[in-house]
FIRO-533384 format. One record per residue (C-alpha): x, y, z; residue in one letter; residue number from 1. Coordinates in pm, 1 decimal, m for minus. Layout:
<atoms>
+----------+----------+----------+------+-----+
|     east |    north |       up | type | seq |
+----------+----------+----------+------+-----+
|        X |        Y |        Z |    A | NUM |
...
+----------+----------+----------+------+-----+
</atoms>
This chain:
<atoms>
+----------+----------+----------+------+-----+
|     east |    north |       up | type | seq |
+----------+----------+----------+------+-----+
|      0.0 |      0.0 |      0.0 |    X |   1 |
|    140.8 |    334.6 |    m79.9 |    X |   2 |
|    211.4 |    520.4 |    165.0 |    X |   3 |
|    333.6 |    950.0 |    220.9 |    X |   4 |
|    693.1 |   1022.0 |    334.8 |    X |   5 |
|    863.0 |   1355.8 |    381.2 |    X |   6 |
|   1239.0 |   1470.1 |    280.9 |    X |   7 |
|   1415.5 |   1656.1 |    529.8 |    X |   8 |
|   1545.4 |   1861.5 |    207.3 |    X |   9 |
|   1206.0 |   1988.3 |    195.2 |    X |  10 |
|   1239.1 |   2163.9 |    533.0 |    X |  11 |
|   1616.9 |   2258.9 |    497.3 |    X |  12 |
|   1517.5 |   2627.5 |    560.7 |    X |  13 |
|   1399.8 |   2507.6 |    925.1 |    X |  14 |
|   1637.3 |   2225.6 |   1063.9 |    X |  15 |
|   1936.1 |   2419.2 |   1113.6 |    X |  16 |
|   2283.8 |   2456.1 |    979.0 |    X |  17 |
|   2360.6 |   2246.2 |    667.0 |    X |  18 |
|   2664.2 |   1998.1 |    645.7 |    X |  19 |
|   2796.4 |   1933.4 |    369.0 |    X |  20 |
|   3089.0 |   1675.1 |    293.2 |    X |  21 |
|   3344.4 |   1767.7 |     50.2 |    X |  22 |
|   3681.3 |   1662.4 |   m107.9 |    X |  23 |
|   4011.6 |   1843.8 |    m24.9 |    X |  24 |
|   4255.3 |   1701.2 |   m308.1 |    X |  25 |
|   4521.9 |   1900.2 |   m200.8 |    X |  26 |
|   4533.7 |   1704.9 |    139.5 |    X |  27 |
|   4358.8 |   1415.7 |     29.5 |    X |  28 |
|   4094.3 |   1416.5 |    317.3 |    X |  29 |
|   3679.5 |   1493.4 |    383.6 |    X |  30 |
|   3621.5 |   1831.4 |    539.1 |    X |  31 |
|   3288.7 |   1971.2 |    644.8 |    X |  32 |
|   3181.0 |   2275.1 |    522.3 |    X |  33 |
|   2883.0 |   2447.2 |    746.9 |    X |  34 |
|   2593.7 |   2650.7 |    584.0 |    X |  35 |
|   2379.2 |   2840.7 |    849.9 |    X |  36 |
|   2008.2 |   2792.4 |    883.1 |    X |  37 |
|   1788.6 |   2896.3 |   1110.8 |    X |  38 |
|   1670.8 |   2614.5 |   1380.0 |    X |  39 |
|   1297.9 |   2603.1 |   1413.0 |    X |  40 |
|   1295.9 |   2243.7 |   1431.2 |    X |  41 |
|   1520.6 |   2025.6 |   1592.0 |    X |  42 |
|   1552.3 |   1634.2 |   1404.1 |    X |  43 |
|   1459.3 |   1501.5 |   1709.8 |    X |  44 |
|   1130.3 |   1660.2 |   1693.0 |    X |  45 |
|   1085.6 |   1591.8 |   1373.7 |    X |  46 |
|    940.1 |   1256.0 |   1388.7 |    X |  47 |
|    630.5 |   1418.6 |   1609.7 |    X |  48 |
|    578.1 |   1690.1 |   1410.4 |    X |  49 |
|    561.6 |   1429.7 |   1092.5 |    X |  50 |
|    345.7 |   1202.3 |   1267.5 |    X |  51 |
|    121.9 |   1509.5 |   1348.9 |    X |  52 |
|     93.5 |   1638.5 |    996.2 |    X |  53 |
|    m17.5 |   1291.0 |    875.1 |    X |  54 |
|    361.4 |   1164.1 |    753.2 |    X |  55 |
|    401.4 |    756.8 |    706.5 |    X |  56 |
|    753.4 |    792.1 |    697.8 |    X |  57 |
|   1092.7 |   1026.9 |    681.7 |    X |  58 |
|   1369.5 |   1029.9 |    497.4 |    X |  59 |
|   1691.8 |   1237.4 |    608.8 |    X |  60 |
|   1996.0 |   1382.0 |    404.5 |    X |  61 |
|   2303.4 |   1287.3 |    612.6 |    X |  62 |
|   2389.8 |   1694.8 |    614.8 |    X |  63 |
|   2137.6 |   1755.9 |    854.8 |    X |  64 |
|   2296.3 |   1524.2 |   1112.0 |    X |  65 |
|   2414.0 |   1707.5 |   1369.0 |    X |  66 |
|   2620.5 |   1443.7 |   1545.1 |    X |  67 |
|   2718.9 |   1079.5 |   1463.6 |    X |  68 |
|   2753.7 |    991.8 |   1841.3 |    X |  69 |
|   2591.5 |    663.4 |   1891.4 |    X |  70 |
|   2435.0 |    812.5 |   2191.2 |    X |  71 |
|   2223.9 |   1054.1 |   1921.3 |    X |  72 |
|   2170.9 |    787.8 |   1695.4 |    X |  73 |
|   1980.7 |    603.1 |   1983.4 |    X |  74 |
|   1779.0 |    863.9 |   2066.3 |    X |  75 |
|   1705.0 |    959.6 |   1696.8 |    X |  76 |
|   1589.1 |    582.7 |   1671.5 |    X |  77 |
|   1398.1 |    627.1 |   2011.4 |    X |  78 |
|   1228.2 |    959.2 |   1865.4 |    X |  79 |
|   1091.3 |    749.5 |   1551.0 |    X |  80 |
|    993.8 |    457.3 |   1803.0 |    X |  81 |
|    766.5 |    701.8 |   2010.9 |    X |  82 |
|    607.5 |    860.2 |   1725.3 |    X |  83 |
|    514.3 |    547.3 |   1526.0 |    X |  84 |
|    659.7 |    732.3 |   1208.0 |    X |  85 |
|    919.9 |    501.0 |   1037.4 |    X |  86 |
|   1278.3 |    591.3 |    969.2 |    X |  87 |
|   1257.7 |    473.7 |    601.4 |    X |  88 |
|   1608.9 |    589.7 |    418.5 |    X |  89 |
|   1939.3 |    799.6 |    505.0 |    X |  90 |
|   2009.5 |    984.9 |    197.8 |    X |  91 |
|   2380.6 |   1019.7 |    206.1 |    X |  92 |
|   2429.0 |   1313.7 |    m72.6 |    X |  93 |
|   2815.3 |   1233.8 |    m66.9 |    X |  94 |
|   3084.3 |    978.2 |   m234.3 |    X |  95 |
|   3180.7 |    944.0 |   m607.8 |    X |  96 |
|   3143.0 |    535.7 |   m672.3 |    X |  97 |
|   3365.0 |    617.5 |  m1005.2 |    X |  98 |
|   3629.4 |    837.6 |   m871.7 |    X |  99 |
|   3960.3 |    774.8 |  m1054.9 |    X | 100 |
|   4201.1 |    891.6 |   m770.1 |    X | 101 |
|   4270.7 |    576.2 |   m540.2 |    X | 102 |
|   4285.3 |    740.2 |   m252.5 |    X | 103 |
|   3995.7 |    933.2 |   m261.9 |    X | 104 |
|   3753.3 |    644.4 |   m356.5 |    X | 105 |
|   3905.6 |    423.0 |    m84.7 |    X | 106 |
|   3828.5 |    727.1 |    146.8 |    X | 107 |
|   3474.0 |    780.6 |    m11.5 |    X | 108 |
|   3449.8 |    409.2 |     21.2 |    X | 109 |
|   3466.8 |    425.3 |    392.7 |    X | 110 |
|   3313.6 |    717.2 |    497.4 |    X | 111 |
|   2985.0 |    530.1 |    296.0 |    X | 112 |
|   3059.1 |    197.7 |    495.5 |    X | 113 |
|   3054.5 |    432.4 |    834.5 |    X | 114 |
|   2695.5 |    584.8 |    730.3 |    X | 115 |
|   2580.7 |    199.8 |    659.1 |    X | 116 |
|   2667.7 |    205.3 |   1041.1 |    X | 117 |
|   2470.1 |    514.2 |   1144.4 |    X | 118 |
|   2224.4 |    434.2 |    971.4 |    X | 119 |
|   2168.4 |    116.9 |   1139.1 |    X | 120 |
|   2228.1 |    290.8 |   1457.7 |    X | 121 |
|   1934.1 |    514.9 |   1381.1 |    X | 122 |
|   1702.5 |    268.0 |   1283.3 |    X | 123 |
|   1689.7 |    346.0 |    928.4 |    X | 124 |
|   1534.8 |     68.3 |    693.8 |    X | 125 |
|   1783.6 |    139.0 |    366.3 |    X | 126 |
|   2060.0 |    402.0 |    285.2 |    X | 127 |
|   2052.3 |    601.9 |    m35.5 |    X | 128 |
|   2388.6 |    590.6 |   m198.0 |    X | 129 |
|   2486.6 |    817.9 |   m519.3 |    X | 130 |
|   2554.5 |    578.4 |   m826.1 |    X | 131 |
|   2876.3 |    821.2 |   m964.7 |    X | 132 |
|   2977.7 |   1152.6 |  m1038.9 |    X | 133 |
|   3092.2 |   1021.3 |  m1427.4 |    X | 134 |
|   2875.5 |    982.0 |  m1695.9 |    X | 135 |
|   2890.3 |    633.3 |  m1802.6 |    X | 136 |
|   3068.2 |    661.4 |  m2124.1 |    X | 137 |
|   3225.5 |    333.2 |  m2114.5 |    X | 138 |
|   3133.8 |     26.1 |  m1958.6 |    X | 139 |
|   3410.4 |     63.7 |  m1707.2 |    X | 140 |
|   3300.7 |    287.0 |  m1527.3 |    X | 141 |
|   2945.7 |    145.5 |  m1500.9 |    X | 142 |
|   3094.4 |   m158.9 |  m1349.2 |    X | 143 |
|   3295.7 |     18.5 |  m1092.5 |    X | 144 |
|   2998.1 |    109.2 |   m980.8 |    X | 145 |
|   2824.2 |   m202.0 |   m965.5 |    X | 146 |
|   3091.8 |   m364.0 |   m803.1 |    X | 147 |
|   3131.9 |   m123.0 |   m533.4 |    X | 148 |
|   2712.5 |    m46.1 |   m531.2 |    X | 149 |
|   2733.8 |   m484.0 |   m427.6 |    X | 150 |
|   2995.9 |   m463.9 |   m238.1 |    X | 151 |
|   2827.9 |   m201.5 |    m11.2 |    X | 152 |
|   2497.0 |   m388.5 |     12.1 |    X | 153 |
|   2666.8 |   m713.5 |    155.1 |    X | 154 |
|   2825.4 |   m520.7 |    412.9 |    X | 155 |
|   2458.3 |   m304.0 |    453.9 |    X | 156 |
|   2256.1 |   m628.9 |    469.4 |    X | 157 |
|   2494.2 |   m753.4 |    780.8 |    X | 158 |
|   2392.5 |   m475.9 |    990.4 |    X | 159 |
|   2007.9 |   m472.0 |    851.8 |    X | 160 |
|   2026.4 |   m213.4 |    605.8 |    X | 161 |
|   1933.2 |   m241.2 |    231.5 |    X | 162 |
|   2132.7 |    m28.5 |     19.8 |    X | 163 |
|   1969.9 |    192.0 |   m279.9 |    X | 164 |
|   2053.5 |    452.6 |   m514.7 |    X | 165 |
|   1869.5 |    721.6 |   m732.5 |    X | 166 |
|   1806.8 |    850.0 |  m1105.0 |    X | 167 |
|   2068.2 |   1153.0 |   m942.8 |    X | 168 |
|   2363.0 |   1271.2 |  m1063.1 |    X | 169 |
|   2585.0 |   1208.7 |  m1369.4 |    X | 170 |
|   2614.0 |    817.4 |  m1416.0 |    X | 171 |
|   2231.4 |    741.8 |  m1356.0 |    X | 172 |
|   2136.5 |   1058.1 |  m1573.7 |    X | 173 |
|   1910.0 |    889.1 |  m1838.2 |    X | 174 |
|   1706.7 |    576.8 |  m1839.4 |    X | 175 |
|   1894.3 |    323.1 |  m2053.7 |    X | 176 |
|   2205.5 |    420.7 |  m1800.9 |    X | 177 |
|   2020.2 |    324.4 |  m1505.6 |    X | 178 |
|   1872.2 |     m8.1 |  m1692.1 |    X | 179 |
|   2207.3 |   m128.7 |  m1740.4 |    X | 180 |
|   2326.1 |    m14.3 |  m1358.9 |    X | 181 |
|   1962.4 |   m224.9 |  m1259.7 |    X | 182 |
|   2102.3 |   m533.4 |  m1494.2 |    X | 183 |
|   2442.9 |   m531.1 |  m1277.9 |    X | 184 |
|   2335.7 |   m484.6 |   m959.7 |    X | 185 |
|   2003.5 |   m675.2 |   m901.1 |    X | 186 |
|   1887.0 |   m812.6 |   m676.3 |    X | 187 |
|   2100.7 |   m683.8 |   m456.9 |    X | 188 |
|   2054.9 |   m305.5 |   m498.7 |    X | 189 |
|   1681.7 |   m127.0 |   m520.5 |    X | 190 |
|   1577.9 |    248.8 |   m636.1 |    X | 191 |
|   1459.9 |    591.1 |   m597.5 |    X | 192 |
|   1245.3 |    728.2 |   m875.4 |    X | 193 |
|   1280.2 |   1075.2 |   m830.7 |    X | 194 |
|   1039.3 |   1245.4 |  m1076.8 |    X | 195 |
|   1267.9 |   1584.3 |  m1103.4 |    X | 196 |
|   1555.0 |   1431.9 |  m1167.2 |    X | 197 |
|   1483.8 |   1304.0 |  m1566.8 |    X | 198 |
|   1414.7 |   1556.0 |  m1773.2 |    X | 199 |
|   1349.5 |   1564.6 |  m2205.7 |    X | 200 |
|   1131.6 |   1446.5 |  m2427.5 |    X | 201 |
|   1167.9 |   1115.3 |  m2281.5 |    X | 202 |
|   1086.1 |   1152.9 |  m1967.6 |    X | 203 |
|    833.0 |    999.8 |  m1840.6 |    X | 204 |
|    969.0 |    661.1 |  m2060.5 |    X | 205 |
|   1246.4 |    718.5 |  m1871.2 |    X | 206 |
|   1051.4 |    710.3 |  m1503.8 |    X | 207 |
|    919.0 |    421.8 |  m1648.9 |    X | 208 |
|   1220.8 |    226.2 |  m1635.3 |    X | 209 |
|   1287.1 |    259.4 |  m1249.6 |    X | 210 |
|    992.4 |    218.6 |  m1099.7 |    X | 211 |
|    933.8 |   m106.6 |  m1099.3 |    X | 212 |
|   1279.2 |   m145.9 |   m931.2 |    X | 213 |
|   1198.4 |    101.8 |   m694.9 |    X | 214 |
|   1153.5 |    137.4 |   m318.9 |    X | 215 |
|   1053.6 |    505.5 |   m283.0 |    X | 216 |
|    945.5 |    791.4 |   m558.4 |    X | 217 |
|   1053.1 |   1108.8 |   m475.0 |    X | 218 |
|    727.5 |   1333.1 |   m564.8 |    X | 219 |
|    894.3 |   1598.8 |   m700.1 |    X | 220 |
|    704.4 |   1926.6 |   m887.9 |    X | 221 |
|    758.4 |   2206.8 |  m1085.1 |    X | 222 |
|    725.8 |   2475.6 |   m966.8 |    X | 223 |
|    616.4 |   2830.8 |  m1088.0 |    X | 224 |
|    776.8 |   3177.3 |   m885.1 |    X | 225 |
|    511.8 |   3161.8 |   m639.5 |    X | 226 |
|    589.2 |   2797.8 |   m551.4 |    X | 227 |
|    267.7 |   2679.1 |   m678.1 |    X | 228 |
|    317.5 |   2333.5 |   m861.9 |    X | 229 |
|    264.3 |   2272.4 |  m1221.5 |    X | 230 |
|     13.1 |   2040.6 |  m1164.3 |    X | 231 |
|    m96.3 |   1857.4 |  m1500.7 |    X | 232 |
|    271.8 |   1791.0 |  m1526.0 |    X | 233 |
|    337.1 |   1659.7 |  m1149.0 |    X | 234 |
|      4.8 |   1433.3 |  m1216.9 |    X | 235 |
|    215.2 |   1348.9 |  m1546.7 |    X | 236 |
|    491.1 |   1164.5 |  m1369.3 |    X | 237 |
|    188.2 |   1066.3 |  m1056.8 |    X | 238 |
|     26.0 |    862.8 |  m1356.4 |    X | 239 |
|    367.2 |    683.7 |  m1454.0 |    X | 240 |
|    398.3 |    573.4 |  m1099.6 |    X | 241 |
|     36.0 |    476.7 |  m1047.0 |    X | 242 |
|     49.0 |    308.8 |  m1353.4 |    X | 243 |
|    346.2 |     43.6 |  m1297.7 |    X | 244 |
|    207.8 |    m72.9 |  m1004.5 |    X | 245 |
|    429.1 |    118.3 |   m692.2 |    X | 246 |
|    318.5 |     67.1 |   m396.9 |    X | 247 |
|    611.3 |    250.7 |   m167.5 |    X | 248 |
|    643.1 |    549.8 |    m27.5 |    X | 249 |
|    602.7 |    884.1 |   m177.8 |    X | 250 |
|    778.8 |   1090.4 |    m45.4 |    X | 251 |
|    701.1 |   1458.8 |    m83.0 |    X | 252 |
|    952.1 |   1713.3 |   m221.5 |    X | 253 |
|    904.0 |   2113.1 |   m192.5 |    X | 254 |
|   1219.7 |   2372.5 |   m221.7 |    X | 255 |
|   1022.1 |   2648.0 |   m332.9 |    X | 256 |
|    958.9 |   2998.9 |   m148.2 |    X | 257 |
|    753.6 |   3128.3 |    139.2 |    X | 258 |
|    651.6 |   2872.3 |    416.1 |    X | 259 |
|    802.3 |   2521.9 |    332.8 |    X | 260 |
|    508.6 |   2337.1 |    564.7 |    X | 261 |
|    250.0 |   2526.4 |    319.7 |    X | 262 |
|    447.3 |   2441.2 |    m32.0 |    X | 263 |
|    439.2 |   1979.8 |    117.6 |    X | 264 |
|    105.8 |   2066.5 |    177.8 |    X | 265 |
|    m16.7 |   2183.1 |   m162.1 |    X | 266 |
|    183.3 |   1878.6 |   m298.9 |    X | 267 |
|     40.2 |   1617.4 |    m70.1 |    X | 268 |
|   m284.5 |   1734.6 |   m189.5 |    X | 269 |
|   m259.0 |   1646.7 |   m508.9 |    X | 270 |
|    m71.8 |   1338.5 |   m473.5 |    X | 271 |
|   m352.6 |   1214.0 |   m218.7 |    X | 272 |
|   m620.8 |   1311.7 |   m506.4 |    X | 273 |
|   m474.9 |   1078.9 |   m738.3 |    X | 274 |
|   m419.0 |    807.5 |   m489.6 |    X | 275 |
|   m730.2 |    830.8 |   m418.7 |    X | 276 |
|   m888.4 |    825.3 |   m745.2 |    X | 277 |
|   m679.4 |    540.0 |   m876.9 |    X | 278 |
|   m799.6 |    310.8 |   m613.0 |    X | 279 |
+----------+----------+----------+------+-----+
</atoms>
């Protein structure tokens, strides 16, 4: 049964300071580079307030972690426990699964196997891992990918975790990309259809490939100045995904202006309409 999840992204104006991971070649390390937000919500509430607004499930970019402490992982996991919402996928926004520098994918490598770990520490059902930064050009690089995409699912699956990736980013940019990524990596590795993330005159052909592989759609809009969806094309991609049968979470995506509780809401509207009418 389908079911509504939110994004943390879509409330990144209100969870506090953004952390985002980045490469420093010139000392071949990770740094951390802050972005202030203001705080109106703390993660820890978040569950609550999601469970209040009518929210299934959440799904949290690792940059709005504030701590990896195990101590905060248990009592993230003990925040989703009391509020009956699930913990359904860490969206680590990091790692390049095709860098060519050694030392940097070894180090990408393990920073991904230490999310696997908070991830399970939190309580999270699956972790969303970025396919590559390359475009697949050659079939190299698509299977050092897959190796490293399988690779990362054993170790996952030890610790209760399924690994996934997403239609995001340069190696998983079109359709017939991501059905040859699907034909070396399944069963082993499932998907996020994220409906923004395709875009052309083959589109929604395109959604079409994923979603059948897929654990979660990202519900992802259009959005005109005023943050006001373009709706016949949002219902567009809502038809794809009704169509092939999903039955996961949507999970609702809104980085437009003014109030970002307003902007989910419009969204959820529409996606419950056609829920609703497809039954």
């Amino acid at each position: 049964m389908a079911y509504l999840s939110l994004s943390t992204w879509s409330l990144h104006r209100l969870l506090g300071p953004l952390r985002w991971t980045a490469w420093d070649a010139d000392e071949a390390r990770h740094i951390v580079n802050e972005q202030h937000q203001p705080q109106i919500l703390t993660l820890l509430q978040l569950p609550a307030e999601a469970a209040k607004r009518g929210y299934s499930a959440v799904e949290i970019c690792h940059f709005h972690f504030p701590s990896m402490e195990l101590d905060y992982l248990a009592r993230l996991r003990e925040a989703f426990d009391a509020s009956g919402v699930r913990f359904d996928t860490l969206l680590l926004d990091y790692g390049d699964l095709t860098a060519t520098d050694p030392i940097r994918l070894a180090a990408d490598l393990t920073l991904m196997r230490t999310w696997i770990d908070a991830a399970a520490s939190a309580g999270a059902k699956q972790i969303r891992i970025v396919a590559g930064e390359r475009d697949a050009s050659d079939e190299t690089t698509l299977a050092q990918s897959a190796r490293h995409l399988r690779e990362l699912s054993a170790y996952a699956k030890e610790k209760n975790v399924n690994v996934v990736t997403e239609n995001f980013k340069a190696l998983t940019a079109t359709g017939d990309r991501c059905r040859e990524l699907i034909t070396l990596t399944e069963p082993d590795v499932q998907w996020i259809t994220d409906f923004g993330n395709f875009s052309g005159p083959r589109k929604y052909d395109e959604l079409d490939t994923i979603l059948n592989h897929s654990v979660s759609v990202h519900a992802k809009a259009q959005y005109y100045d005023q943050g006001l969806p373009d709706r016949p094309e949002f219902e567009r991609c809502l038809d794809r995904s009704i169509r092939s049968g999903f039955d996961g979470a949507y999970v609702l995506i809104y980085d437009g202006p003014g109030d970002m509780w307003e902007g989910l809401e419009r969204i959820k509207t529409i996606v419950q309409e056609n829920l609703k009418e497809a039954q």
